[in-house]
PyMOL Python script that loads the backbone (N, CA, C, O; Angstrom):
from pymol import cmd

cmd.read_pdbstr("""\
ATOM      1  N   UNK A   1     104.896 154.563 101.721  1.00  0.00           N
ATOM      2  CA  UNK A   1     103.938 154.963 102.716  1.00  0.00           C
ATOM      3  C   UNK A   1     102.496 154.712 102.235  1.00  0.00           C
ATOM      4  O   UNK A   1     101.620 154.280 102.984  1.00  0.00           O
ATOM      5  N   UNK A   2     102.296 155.030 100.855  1.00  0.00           N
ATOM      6  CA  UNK A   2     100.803 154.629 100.676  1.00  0.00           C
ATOM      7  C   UNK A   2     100.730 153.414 100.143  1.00  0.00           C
ATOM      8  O   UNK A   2      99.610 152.913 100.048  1.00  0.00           O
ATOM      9  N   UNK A   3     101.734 152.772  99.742  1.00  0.00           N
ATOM     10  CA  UNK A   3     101.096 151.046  99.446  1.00  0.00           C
ATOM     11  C   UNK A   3     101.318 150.527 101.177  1.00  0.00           C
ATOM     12  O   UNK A   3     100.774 149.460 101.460  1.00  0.00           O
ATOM     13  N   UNK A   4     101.910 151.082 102.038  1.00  0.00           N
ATOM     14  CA  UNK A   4     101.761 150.281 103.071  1.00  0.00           C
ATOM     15  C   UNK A   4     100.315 150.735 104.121  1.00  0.00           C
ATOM     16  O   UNK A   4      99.794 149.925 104.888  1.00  0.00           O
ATOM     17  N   UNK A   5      99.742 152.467 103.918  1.00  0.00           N
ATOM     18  CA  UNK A   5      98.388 152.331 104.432  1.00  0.00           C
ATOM     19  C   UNK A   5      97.547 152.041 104.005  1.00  0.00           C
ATOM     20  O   UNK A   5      96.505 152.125 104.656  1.00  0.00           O
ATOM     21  N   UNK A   6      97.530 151.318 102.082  1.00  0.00           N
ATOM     22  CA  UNK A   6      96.717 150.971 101.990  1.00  0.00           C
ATOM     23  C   UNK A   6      96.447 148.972 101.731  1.00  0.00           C
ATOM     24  O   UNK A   6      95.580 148.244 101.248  1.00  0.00           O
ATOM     25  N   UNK A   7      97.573 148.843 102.294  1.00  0.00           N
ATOM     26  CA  UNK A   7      97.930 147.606 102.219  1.00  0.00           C
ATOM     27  C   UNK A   7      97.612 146.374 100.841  1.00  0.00           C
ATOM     28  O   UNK A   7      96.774 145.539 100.502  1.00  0.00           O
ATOM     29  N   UNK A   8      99.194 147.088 100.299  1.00  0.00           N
ATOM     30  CA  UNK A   8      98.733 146.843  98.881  1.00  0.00           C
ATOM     31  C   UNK A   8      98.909 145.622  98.727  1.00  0.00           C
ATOM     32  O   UNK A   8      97.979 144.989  98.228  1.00  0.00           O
ATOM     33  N   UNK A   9      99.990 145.005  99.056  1.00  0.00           N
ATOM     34  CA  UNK A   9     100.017 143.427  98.663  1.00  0.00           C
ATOM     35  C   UNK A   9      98.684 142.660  98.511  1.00  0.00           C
ATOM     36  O   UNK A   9      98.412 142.036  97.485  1.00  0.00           O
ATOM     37  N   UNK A  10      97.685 142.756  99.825  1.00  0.00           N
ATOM     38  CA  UNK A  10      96.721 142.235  99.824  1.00  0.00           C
ATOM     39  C   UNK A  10      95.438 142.700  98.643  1.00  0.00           C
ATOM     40  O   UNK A  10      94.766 141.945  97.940  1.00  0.00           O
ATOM     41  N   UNK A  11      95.389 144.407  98.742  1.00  0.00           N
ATOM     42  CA  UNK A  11      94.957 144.794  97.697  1.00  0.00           C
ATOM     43  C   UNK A  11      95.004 143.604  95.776  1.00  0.00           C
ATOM     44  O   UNK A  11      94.169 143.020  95.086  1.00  0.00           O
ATOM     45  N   UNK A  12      96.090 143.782  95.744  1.00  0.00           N
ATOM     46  CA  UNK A  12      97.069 142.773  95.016  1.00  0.00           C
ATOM     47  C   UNK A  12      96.530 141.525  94.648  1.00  0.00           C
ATOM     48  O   UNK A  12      96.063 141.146  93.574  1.00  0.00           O
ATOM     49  N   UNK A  13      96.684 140.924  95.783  1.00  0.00           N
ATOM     50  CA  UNK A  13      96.271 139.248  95.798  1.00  0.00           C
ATOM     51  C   UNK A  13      94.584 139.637  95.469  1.00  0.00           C
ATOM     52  O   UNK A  13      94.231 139.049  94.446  1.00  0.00           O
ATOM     53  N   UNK A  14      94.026 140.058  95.775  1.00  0.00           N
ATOM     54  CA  UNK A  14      92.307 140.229  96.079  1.00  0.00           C
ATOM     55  C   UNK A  14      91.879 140.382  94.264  1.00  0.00           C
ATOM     56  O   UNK A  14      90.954 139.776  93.723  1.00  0.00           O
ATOM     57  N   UNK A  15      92.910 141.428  93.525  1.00  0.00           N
ATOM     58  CA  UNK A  15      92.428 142.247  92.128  1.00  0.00           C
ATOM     59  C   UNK A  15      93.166 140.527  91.495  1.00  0.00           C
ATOM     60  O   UNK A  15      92.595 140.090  90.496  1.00  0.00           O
ATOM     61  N   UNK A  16      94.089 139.846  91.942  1.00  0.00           N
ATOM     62  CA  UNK A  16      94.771 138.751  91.002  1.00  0.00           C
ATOM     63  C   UNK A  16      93.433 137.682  91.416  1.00  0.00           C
ATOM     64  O   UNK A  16      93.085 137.039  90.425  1.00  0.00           O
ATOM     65  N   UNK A  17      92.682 137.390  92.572  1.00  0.00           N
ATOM     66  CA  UNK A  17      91.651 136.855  92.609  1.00  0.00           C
ATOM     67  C   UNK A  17      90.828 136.587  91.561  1.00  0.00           C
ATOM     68  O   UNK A  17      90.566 135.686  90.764  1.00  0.00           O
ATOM     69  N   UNK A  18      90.387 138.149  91.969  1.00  0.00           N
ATOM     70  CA  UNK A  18      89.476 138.474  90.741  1.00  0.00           C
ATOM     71  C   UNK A  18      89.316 138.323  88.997  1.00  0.00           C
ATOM     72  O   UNK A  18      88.542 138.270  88.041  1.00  0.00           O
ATOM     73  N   UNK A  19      90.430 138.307  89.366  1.00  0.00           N
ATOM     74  CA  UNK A  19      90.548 138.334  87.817  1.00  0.00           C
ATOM     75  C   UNK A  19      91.030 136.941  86.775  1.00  0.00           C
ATOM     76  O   UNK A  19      91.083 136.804  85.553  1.00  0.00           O
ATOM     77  N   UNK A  20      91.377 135.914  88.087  1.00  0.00           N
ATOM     78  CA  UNK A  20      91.818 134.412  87.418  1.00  0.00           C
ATOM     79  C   UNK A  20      89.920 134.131  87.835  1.00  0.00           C
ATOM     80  O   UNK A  20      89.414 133.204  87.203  1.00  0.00           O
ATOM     81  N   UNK A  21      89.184 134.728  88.612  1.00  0.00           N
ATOM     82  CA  UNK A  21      87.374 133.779  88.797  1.00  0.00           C
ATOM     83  C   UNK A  21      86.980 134.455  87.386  1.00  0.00           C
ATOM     84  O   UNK A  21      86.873 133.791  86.355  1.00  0.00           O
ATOM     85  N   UNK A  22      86.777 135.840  87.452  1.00  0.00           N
ATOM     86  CA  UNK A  22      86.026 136.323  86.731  1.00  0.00           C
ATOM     87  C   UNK A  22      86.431 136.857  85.531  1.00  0.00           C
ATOM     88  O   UNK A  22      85.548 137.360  84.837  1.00  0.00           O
ATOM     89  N   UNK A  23      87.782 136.866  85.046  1.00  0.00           N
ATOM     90  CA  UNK A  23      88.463 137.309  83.758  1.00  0.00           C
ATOM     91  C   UNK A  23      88.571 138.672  83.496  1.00  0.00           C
ATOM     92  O   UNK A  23      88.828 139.262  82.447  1.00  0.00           O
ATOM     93  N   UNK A  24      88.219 139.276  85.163  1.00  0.00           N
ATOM     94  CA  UNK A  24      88.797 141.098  84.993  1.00  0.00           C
ATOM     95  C   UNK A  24      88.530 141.293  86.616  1.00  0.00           C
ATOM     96  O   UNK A  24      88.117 140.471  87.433  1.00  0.00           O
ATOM     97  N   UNK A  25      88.988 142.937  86.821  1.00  0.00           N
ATOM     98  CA  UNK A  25      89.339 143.480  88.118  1.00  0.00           C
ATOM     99  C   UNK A  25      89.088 144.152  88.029  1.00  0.00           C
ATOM    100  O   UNK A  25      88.861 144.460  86.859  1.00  0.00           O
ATOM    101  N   UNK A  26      88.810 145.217  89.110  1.00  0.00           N
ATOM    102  CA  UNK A  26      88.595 146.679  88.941  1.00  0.00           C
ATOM    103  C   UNK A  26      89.032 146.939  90.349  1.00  0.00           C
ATOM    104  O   UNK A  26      88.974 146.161  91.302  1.00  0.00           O
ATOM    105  N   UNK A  27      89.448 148.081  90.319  1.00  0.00           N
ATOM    106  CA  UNK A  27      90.238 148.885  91.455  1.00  0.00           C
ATOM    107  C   UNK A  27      89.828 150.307  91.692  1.00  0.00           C
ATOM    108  O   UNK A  27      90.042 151.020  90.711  1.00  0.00           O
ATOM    109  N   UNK A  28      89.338 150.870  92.645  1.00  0.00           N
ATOM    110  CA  UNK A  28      88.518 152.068  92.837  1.00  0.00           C
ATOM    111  C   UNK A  28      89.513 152.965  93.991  1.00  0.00           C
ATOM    112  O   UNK A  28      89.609 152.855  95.213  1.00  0.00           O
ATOM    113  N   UNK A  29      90.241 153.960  92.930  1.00  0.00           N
ATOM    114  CA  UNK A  29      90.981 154.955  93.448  1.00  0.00           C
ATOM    115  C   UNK A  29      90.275 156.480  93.898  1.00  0.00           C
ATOM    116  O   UNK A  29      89.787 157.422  93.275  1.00  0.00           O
ATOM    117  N   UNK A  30      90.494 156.180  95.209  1.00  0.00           N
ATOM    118  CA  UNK A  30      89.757 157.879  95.968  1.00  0.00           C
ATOM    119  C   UNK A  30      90.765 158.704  96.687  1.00  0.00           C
ATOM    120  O   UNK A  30      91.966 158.434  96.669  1.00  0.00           O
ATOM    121  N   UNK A  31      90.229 159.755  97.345  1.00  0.00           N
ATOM    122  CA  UNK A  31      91.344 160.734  98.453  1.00  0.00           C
ATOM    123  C   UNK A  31      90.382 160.720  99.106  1.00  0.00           C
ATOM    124  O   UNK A  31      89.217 161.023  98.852  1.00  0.00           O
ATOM    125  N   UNK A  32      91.173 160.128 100.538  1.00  0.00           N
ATOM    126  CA  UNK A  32      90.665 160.347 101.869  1.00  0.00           C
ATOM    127  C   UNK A  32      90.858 161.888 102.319  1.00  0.00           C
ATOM    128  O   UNK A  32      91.694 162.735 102.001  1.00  0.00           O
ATOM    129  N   UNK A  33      89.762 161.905 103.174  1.00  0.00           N
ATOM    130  CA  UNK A  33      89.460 163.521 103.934  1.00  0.00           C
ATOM    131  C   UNK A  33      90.834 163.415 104.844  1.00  0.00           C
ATOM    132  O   UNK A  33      91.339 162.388 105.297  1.00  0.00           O
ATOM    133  N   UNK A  34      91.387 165.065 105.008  1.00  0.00           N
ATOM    134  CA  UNK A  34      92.874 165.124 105.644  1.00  0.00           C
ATOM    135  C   UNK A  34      92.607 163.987 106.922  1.00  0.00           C
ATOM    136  O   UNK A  34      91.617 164.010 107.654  1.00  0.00           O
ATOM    137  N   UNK A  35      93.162 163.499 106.964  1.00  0.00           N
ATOM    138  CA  UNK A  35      94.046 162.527 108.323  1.00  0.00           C
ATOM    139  C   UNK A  35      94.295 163.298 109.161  1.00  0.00           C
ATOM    140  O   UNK A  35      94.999 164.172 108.654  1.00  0.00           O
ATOM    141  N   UNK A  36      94.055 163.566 110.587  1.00  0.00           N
ATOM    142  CA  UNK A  36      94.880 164.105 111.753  1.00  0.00           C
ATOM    143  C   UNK A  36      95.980 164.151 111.572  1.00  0.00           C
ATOM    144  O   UNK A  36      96.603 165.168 111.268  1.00  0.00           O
ATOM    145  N   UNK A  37      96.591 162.654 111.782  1.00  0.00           N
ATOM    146  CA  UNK A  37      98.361 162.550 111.797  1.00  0.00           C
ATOM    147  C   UNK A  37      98.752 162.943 110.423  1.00  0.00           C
ATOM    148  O   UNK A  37      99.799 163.576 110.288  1.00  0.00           O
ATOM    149  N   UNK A  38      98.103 162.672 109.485  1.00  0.00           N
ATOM    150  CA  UNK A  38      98.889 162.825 107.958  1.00  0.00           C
ATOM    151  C   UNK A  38      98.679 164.538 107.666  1.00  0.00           C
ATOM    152  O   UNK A  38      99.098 164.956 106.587  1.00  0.00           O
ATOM    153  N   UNK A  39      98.133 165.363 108.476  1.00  0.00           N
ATOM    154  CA  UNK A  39      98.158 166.777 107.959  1.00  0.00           C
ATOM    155  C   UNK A  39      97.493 167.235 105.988  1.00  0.00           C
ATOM    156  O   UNK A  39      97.458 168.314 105.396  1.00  0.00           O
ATOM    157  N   UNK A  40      97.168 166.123 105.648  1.00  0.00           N
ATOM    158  CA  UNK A  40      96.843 165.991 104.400  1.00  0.00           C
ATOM    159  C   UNK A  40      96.365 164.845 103.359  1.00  0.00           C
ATOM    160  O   UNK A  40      96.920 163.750 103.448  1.00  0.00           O
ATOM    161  N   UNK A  41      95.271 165.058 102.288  1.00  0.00           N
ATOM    162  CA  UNK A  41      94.722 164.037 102.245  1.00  0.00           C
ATOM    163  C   UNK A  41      95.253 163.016 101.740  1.00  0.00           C
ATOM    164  O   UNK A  41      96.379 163.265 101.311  1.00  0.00           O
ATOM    165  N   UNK A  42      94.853 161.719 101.570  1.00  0.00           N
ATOM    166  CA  UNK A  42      95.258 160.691 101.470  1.00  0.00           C
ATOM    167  C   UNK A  42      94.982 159.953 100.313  1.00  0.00           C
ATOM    168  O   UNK A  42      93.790 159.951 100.005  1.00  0.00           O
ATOM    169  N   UNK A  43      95.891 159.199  99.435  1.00  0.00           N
ATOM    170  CA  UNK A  43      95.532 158.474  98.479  1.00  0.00           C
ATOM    171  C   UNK A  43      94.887 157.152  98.741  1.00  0.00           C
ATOM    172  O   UNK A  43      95.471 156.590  99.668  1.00  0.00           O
ATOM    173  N   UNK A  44      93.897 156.454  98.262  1.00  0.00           N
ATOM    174  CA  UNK A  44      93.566 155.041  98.872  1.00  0.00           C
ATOM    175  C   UNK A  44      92.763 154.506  97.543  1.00  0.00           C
ATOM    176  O   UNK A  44      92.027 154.931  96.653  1.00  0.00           O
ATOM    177  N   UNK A  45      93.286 153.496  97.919  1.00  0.00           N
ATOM    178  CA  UNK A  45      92.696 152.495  96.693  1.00  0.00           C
ATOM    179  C   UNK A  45      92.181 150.728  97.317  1.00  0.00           C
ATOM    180  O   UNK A  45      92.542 150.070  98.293  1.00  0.00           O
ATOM    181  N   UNK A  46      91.029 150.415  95.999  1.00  0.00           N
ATOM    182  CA  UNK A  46      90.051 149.113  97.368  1.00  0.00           C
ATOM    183  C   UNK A  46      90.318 148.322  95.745  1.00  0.00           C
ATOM    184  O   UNK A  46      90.768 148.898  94.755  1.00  0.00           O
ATOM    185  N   UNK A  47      89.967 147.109  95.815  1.00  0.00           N
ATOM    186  CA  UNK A  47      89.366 146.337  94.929  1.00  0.00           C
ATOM    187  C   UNK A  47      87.952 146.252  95.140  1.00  0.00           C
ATOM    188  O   UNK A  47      87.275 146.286  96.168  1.00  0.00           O
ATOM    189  N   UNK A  48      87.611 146.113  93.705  1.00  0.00           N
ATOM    190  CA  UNK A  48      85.828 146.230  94.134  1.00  0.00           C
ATOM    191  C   UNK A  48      85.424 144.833  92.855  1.00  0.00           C
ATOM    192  O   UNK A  48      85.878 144.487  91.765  1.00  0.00           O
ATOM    193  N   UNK A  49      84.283 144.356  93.820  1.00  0.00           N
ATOM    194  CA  UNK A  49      83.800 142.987  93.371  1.00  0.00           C
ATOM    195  C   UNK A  49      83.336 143.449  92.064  1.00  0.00           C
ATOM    196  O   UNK A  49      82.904 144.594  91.936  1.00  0.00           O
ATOM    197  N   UNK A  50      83.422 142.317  90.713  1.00  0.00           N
ATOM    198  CA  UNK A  50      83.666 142.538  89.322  1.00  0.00           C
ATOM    199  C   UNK A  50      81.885 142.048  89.315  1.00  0.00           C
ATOM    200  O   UNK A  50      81.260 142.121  88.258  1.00  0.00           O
ATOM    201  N   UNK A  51      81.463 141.745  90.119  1.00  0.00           N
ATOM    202  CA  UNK A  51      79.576 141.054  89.674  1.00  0.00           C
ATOM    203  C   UNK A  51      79.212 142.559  90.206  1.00  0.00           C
ATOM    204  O   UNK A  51      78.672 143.100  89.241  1.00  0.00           O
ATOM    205  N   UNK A  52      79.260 143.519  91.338  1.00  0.00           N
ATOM    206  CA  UNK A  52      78.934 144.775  91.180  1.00  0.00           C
ATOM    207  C   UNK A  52      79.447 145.971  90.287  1.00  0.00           C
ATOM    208  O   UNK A  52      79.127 147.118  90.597  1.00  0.00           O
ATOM    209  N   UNK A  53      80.188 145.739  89.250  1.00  0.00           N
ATOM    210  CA  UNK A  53      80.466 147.006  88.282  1.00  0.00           C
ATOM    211  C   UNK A  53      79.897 146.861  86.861  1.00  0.00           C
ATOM    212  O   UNK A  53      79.454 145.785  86.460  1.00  0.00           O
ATOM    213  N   UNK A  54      79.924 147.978  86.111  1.00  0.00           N
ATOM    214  CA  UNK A  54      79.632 148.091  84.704  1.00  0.00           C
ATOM    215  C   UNK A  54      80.137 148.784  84.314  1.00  0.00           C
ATOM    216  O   UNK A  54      79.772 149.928  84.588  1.00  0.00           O
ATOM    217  N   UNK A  55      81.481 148.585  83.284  1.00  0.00           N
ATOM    218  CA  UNK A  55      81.787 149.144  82.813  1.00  0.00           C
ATOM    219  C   UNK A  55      81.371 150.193  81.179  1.00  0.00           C
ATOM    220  O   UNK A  55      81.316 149.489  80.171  1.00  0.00           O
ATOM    221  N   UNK A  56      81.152 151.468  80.992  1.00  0.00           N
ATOM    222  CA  UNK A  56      81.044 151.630  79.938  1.00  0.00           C
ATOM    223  C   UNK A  56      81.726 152.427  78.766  1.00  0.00           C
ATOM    224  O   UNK A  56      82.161 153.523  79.120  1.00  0.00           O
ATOM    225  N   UNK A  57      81.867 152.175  77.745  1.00  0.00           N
ATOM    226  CA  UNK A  57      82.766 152.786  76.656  1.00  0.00           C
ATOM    227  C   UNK A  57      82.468 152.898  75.459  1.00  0.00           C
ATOM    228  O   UNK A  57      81.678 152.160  74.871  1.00  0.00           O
ATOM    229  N   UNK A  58      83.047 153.795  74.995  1.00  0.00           N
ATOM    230  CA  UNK A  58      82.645 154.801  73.561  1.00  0.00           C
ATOM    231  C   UNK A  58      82.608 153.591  72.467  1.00  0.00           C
ATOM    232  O   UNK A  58      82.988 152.423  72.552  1.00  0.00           O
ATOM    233  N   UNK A  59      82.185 154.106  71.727  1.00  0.00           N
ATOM    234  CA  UNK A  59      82.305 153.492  70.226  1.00  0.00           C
ATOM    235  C   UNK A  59      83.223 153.683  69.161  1.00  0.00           C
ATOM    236  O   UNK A  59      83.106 153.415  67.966  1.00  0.00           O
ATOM    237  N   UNK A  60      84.211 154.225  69.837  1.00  0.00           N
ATOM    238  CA  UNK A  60      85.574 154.477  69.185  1.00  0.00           C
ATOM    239  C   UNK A  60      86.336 153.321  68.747  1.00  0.00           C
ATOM    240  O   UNK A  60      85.507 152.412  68.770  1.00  0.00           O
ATOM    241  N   UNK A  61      87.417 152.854  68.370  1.00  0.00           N
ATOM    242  CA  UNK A  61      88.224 152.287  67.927  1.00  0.00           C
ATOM    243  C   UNK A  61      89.205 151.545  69.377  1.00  0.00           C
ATOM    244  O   UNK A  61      89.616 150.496  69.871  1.00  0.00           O
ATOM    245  N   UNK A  62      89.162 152.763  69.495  1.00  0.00           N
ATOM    246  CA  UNK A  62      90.146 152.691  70.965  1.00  0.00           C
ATOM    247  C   UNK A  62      89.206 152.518  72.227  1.00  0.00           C
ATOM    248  O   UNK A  62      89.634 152.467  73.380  1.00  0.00           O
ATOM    249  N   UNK A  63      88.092 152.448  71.927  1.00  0.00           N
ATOM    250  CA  UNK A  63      86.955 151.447  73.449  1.00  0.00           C
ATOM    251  C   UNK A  63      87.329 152.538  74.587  1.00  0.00           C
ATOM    252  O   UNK A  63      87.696 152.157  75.698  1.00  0.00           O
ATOM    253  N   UNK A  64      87.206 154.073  74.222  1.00  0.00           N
ATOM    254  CA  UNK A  64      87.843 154.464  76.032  1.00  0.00           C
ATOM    255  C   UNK A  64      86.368 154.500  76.743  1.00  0.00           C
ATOM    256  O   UNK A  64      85.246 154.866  76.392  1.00  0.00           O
ATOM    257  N   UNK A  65      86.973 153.906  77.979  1.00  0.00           N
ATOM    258  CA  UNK A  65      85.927 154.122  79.303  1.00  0.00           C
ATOM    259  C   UNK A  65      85.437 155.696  79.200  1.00  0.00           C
ATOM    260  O   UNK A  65      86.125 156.700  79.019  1.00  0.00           O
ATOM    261  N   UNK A  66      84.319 155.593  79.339  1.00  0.00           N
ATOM    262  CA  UNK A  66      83.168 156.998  79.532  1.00  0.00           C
ATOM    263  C   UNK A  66      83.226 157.011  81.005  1.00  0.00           C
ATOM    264  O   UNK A  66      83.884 157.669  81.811  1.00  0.00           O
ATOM    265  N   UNK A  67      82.151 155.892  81.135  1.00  0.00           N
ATOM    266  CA  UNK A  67      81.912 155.824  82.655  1.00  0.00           C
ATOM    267  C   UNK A  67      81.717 154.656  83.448  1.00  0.00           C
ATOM    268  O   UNK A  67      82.246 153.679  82.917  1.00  0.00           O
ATOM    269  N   UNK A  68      81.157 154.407  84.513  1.00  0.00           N
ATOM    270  CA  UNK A  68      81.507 153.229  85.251  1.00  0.00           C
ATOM    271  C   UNK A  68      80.338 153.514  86.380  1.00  0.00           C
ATOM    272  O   UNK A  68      80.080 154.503  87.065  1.00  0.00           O
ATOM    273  N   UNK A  69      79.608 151.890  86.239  1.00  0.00           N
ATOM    274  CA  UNK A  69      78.707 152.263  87.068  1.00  0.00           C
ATOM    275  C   UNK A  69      78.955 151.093  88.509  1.00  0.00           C
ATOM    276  O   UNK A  69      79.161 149.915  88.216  1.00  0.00           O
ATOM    277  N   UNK A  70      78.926 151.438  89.797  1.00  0.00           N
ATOM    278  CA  UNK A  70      79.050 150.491  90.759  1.00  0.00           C
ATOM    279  C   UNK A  70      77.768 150.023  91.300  1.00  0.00           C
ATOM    280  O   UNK A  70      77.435 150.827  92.170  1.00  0.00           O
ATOM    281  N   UNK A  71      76.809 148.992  91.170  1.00  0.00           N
ATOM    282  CA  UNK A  71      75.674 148.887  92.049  1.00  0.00           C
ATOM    283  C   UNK A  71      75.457 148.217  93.006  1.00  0.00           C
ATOM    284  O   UNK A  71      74.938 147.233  92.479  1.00  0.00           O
ATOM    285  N   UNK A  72      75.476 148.025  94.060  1.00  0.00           N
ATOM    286  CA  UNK A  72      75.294 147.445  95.246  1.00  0.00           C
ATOM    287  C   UNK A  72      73.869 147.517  96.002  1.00  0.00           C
ATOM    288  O   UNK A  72      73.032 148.417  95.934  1.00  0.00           O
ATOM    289  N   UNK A  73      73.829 146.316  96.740  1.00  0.00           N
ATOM    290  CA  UNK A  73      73.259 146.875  98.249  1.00  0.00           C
ATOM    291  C   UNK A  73      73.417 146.932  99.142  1.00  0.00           C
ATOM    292  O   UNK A  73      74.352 146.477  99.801  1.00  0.00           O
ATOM    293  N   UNK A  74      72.174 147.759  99.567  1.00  0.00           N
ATOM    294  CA  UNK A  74      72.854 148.268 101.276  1.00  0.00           C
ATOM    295  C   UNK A  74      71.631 148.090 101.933  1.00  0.00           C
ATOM    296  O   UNK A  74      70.513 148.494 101.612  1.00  0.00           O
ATOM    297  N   UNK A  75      72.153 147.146 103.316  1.00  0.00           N
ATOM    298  CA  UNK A  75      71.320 147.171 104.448  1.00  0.00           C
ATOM    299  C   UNK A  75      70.974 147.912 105.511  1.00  0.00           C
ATOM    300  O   UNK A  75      71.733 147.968 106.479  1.00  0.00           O
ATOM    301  N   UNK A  76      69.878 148.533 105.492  1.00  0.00           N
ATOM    302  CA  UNK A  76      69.582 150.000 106.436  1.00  0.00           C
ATOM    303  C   UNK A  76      69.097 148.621 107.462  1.00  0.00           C
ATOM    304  O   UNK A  76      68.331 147.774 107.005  1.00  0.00           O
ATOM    305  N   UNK A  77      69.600 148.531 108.770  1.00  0.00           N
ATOM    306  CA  UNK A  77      69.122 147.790 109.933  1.00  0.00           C
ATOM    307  C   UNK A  77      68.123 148.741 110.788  1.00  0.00           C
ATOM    308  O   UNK A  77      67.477 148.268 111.723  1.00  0.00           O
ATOM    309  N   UNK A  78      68.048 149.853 110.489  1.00  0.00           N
ATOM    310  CA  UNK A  78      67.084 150.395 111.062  1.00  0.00           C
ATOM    311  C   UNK A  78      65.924 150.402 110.561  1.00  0.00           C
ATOM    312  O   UNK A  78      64.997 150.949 111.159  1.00  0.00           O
TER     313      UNK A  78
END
""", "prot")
cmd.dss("prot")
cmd.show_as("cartoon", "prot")
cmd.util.cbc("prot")
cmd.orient("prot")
């Protein structure tokens, strides 16, 4: 049910895109606000373009992700 509302195959193909142009992927997992029909919230996951992220990580041995920054823009048409 949730790889099919969030339509993962394509999800899929989009992160395998990404990652044969740019030599990595990133995938941005959230919960949707309750759904009417679903009575409860929702898992959803996007691919997100690898020229808008930054990844960052400790100085450990083991490199773990701290944090992660997404920057974009956005067009206010008003």
């Amino acid at each position: 049910m949730i790889l099919e509302y969030n339509d993962e195959a394509d999800e899929n193909t989009e992160l395998a895109k990404n990652a044969s142009i740019y030599g990595i992927a990133y995938e941005l997992l959230y919960m949707e606000q309750e759904d009417e029909g679903m009575g409860r919230p929702m898992l959803r996951f996007c691919a997100l373009d690898p020229k808008e992220c930054i990844p960052i990580y400790d100085e450990t041995i083991e490199h773990n992700l701290t944090a992660f920054i997404r920057y974009y823009t956005v067009n206010d048409i008003l």
